[in-house]
C-alpha positions as a Markdown table, in Angstrom:
| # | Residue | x | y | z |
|---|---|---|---|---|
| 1 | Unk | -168.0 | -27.8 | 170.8 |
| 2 | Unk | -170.5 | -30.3 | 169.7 |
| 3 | Unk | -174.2 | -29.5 | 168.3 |
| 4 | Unk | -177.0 | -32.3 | 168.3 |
| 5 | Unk | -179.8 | -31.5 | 166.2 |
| 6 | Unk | -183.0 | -33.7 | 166.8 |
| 7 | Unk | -185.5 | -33.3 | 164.1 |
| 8 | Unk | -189.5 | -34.6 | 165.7 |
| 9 | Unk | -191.4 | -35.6 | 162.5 |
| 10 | Unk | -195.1 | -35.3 | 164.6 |
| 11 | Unk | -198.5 | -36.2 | 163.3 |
| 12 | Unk | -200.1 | -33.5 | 161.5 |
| 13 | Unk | -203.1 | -33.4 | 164.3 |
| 14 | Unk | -200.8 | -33.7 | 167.6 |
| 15 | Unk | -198.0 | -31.3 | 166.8 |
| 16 | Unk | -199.9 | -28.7 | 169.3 |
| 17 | Unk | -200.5 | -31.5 | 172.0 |
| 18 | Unk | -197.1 | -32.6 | 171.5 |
| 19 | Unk | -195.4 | -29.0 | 171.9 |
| 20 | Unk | -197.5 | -28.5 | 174.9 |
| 21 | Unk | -196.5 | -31.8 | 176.5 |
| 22 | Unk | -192.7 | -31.2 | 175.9 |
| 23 | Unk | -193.3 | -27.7 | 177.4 |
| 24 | Unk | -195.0 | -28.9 | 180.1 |
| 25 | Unk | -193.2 | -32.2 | 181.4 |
| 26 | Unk | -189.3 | -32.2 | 179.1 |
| 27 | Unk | -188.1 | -28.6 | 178.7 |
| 28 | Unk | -187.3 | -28.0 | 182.6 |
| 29 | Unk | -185.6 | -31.8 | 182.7 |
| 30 | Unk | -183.6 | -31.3 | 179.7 |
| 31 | Unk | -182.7 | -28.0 | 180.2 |
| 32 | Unk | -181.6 | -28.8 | 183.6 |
| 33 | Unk | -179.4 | -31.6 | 182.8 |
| 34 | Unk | -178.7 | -30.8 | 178.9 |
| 35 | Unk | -178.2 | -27.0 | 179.6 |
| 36 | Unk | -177.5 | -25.5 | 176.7 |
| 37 | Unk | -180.2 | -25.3 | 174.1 |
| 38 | Unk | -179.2 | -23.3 | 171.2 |
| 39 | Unk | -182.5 | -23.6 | 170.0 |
| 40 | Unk | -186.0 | -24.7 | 169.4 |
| 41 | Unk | -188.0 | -24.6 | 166.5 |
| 42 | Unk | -191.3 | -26.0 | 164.3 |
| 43 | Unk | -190.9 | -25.8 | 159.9 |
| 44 | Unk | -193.0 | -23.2 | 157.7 |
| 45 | Unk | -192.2 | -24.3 | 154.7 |
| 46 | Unk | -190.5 | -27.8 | 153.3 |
| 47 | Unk | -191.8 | -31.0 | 155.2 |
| 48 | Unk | -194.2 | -30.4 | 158.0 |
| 49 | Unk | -194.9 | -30.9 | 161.0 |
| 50 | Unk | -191.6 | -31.1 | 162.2 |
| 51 | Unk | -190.1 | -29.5 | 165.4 |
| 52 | Unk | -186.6 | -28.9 | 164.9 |
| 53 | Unk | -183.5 | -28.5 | 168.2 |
| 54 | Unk | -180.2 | -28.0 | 169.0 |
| 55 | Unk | -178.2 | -28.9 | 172.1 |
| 56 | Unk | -174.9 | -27.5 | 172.6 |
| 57 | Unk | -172.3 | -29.9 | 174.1 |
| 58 | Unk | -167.9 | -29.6 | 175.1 |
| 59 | Unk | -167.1 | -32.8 | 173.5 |
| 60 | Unk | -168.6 | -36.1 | 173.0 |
| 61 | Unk | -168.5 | -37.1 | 176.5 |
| 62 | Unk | -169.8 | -34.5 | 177.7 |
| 63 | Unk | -172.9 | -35.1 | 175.7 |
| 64 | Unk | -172.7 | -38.8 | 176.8 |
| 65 | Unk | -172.7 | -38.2 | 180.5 |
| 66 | Unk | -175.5 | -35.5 | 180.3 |
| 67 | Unk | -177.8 | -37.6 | 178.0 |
| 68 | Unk | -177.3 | -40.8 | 181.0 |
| 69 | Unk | -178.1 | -38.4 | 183.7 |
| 70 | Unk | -181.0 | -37.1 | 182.0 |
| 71 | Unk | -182.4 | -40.7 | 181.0 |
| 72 | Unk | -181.7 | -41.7 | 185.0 |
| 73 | Unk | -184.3 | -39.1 | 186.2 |
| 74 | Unk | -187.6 | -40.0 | 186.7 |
| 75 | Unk | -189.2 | -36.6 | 185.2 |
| 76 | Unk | -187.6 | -37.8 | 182.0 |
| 77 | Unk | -189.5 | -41.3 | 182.4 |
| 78 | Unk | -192.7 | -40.1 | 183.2 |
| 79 | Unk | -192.2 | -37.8 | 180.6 |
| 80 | Unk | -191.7 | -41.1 | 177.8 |
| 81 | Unk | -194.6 | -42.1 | 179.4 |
| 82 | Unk | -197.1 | -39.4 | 178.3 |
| 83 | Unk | -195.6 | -39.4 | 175.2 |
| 84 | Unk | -195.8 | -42.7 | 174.3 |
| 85 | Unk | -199.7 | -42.0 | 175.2 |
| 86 | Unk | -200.0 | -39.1 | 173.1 |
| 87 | Unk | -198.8 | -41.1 | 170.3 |
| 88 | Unk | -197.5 | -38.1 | 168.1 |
| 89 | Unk | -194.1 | -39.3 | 167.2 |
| 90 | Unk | -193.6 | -40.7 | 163.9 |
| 91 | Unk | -189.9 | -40.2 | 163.6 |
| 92 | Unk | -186.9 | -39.0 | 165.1 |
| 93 | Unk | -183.8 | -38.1 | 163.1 |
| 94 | Unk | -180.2 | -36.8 | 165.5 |
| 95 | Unk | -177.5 | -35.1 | 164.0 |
| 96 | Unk | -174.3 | -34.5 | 165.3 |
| 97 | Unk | -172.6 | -31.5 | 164.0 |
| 98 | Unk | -169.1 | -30.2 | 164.7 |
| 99 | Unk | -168.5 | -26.5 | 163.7 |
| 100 | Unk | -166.1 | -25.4 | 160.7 |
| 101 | Unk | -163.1 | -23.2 | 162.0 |
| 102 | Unk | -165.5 | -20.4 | 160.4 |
| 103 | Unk | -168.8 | -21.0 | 161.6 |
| 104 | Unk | -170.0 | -18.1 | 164.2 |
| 105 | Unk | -171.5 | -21.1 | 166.4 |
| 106 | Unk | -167.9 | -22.8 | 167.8 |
C-alpha cells in the first residue's frame, strides 16, 4: 500500500471558501475515482492555513490509473475551474509515503 499526502497551503482569507468549494464540487469526484481517503484535515498549530490529505493506493499504478481517470472527468475540470476563480491556492506540496513493516497503516 501506497499513501499520498497533499498538503493545500490556502490564503489566510479563502481557506473557508476553499473548503466549501472542495466539499461542494471535488470530494464526490475524488472519492469516486480515488476511493480511499484515509483522511482529511486543516493545521491548529505550526504553519497555517493549510489543509492536510491522504489517499490510500495498491501500488503505484494503481494510483496512476486512478489519478488519469479522475483528471478525464469533467466534474474534475469544472472543478479546476472554480478553483482557479477562487484563487486560494498558494501551494501544493505531494508526498508519497510507503509504510514501514511496523506502521499500523499497511
Amino acid at each position: 500500500m501506497y499513501y499520498e499526502l497533499r498538503t493545500y497551503t490556502i490564503k489566510p482569507t479563502k481557506l473557508a471558501a476553499w473548503l466549501a468549494l472542495y466539499q461542494s464540487d471535488a470530494l464526490a469526484v475524488q472519492t469516486e475515482h480515488l476511493g480511499n481517503l484515509v483522511g482529511f484535515f486543516t493545521t491548529e498549530f505550526g504553519e497555517a492555513n493549510q489543509v492536510v490529505h491522504i489517499w490510500g493506493y495498491e501500488s503505484l499504478d494503481d494510483r496512476i490509473t486512478r489519478r488519469g481517470a479522475m483528471a478525464a472527468d469533467p466534474r474534475w475540470a469544472q472543478f479546476g475551474l472554480k478553483n482557479k476563480e477562487l484563487d486560494a491556492v498558494v501551494r501544493l506540496e505531494s508526498r508519497l509515503l510507503r509504510p514501514t513493516g511496523f506502521s499500523p497503516l499497511q
